[in-house]
N, C-alpha and C positions, 0 to 999 in steps of 0.2 A: 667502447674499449674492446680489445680484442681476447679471443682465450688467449689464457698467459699458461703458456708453457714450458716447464723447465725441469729437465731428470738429466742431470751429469749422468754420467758413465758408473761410477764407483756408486749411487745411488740406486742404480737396477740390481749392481753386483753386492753391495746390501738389503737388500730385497728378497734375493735368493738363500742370502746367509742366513736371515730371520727366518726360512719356512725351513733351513735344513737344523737349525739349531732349536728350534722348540721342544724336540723328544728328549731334551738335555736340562729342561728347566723344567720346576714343578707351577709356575705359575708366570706372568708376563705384567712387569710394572709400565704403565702406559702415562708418559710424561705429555701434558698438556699446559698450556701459558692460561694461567688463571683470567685472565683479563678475555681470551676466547677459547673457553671451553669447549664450544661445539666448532667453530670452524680450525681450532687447529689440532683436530682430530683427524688421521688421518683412514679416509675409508679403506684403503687398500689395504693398508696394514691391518685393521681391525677385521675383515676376510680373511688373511692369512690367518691370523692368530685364532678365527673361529669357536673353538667352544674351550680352551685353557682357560684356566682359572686366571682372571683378568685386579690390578689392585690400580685404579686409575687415581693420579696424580695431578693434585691441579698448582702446581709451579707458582711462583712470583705471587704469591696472593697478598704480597704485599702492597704489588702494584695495581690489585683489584680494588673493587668496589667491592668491600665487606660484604653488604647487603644481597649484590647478586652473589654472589660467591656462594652464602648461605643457599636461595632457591638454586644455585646448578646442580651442591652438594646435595639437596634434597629431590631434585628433578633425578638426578642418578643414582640415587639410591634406591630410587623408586623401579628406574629400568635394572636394578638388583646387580649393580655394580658397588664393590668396597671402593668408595670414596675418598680422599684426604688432600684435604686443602694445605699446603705450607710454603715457607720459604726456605730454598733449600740450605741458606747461607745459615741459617739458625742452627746453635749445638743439638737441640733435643730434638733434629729433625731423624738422627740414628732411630735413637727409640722411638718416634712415633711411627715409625716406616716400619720397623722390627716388628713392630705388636700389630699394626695393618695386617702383616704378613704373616703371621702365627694365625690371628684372627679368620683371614682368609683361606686357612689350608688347614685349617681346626678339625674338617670331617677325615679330612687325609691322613691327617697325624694318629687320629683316634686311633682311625681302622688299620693303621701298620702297628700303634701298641697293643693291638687286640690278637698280632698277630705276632708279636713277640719283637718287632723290630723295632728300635726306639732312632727315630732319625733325628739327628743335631741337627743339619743343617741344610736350608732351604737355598735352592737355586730357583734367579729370577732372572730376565732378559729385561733391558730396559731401552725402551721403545717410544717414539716420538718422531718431530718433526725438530727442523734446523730452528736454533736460537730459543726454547721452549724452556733451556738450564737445566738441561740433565746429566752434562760434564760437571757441573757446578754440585748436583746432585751426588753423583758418582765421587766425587773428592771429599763431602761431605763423608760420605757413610765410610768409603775407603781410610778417612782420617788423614789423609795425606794429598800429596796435588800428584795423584793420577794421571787424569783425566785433561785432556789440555781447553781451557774454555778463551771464550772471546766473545765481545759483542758481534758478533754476525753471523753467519748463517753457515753452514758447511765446515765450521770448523773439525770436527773429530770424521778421520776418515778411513779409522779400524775397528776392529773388533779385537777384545778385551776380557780375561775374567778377571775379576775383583775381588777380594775377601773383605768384606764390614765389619764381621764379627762371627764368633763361632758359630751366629744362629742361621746367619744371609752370603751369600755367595752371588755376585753379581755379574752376567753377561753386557757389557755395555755395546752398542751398536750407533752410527752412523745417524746423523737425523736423516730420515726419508720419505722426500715431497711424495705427492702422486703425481701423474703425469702433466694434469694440467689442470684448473680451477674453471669448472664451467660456469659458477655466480660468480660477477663482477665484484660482488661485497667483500667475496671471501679473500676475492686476490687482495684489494683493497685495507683489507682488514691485519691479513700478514705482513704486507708492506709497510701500514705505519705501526707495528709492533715491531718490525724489523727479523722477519721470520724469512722473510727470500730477498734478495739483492736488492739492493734501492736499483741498480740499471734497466729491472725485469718491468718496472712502471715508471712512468713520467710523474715529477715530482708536483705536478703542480694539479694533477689529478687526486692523490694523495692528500697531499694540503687540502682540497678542495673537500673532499670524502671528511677528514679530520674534525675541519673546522663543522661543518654541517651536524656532525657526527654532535661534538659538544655543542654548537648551539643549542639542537634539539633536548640533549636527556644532560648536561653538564653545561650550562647559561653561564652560572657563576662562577664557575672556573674561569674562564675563556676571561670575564670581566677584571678577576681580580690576578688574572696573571701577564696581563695586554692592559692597562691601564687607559681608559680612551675608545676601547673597541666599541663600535655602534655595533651591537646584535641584533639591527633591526634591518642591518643590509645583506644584500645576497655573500654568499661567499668568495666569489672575485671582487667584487667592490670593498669587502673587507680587504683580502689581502692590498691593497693598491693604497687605501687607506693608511694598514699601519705599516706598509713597507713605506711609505713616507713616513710617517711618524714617526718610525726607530731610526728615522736619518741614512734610508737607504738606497734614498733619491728612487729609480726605478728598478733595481737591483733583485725582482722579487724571488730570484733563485736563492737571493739569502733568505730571504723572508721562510721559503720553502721549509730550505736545511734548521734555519732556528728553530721554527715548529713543530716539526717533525722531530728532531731531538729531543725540545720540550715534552714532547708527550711520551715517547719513548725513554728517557729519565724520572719521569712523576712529577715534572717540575709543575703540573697540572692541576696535582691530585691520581688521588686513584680514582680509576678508570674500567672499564666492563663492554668492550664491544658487539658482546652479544647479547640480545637480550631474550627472555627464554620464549617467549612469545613469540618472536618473528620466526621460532626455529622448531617450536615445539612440532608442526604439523609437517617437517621435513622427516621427521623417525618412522 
């Protein structure tokens, strides 16, 4: 597969809006898809942002696998990162974000009431990549529909402040890729979460990656949501298999799109495409 490359226009010129608006925020909330914590991080932005107080966000952990969830949160706590797993659609996601954020700006706070200034309220910029639900996020805390969300990728293509509440003040930004994905996994990985354009990968690469994906570390899924699936065949001969099966004659671009929706809905289960091991020796 080839490098996949892909930075619209309005995504550079957010780029440069995040490194001129940092002296504006006292800290920077870093929105990532719980389901891939380390590859939908983006390194460029994590450069820009350099040594600001950082409160990373791990998105849709509803759509995760509990289990990893728990060793990312503790994998990055360890690299001394404020961590918090949630869904953004949940009401108590306000206050769990608020206290993150008190929590993470605790020495700051001290040292300006030592000094006589008592600050209400905290400014953050909120940063990410396309489809990761940080519009979703931003509505949430905002209390209102803000923020414009959508399933796919590029949807929000301004910049924004926000009020949460007296205590958080929120700069909202652009999801913004990096240039290009040099692991094939990683393209791979944002494509069936549906983080860059289904056009940017061939679908049946995708399906291919997916399926392999849960054979390996999710068997039981794959069995009890395909009723019939031989898991002992390669993954083209699956697909070929139940695209006959669900009566799709040789159709397997549907085959493609149902699964790939599938997994992208949770109709699977929760799911974790990174696991810490294969990434730990990347840091």
């Amino acid at each position: 597969m080839a490098t996949i490359q892909w930075y619209p226009g309005h995504m550079s010129k957010a780029r440069r809006q995040v490194q001129e608006n940092l002296k504006y925020v006292d800290f920077v909330t870093i929105v990532v898809d719980a389901r891939l914590p380390w590859s939908s991080q983006n390194p460029m932005l994590t450069k820009i942002v350099g040594d600001k107080p950082k409160l990373l966000i791990l998105n849709k952990a509803d759509l995760a696998d509990p289990v990893r969830t728990k060793e990312w949160c503790h994998y990055f706590a360890e690299q001394g990162f404020m961590t918090l797993a949630i869904n953004s659609k949940e009401q108590s996601t306000v206050k769990k974000v608020t206290d993150a954020a008190k929590l993470l700006m605790t020495d700051k706070l001290v040292k300006l009431r030592e000094r006589g200034i008592q600050k209400e309220t905290l400014r953050t910029m909120i940063i990410g990549i396309p489809n990761a639900g940080k519009s979703t996020l931003m509505n949430r805390l905002a209390g209102k529909k803000i923020a414009v969300t959508g399933n796919k990728p590029g949807v929000t293509k301004g910049q924004q402040w926000l009020k949460s509440n007296k205590e958080l003040e929120i700069l909202d930004t652009p999801g913004i890729l990096w240039p290009k994905f040099e692991e094939e996994s990683v393209g791979l990985k944002l494509a069936l979460t549906g983080a860059i354009k289904d056009q940017l990968l061939p679908m049946d690469e995708v399906t291919i990656f997916g399926l392999e994906y849960f054979q390996q570390h999710y068997p039981e899924r794959l069995s009890r949501r395909f009723k019939g699936i031989n898991l002992a065949l390669e993954a083209p001969e699956m697909i070929m298999t139940m695209t006959e099966k669900l009566g799709f004659r040789d159709d397997y671009d549907r085959f493609y799109q149902l699964f790939v929706k599938e997994v992208r809905d949770g109709k699977l289960g929760t799911y974790t495409l990174d696991v810490l091991g294969d990434v730990d020796g990347n840091d």
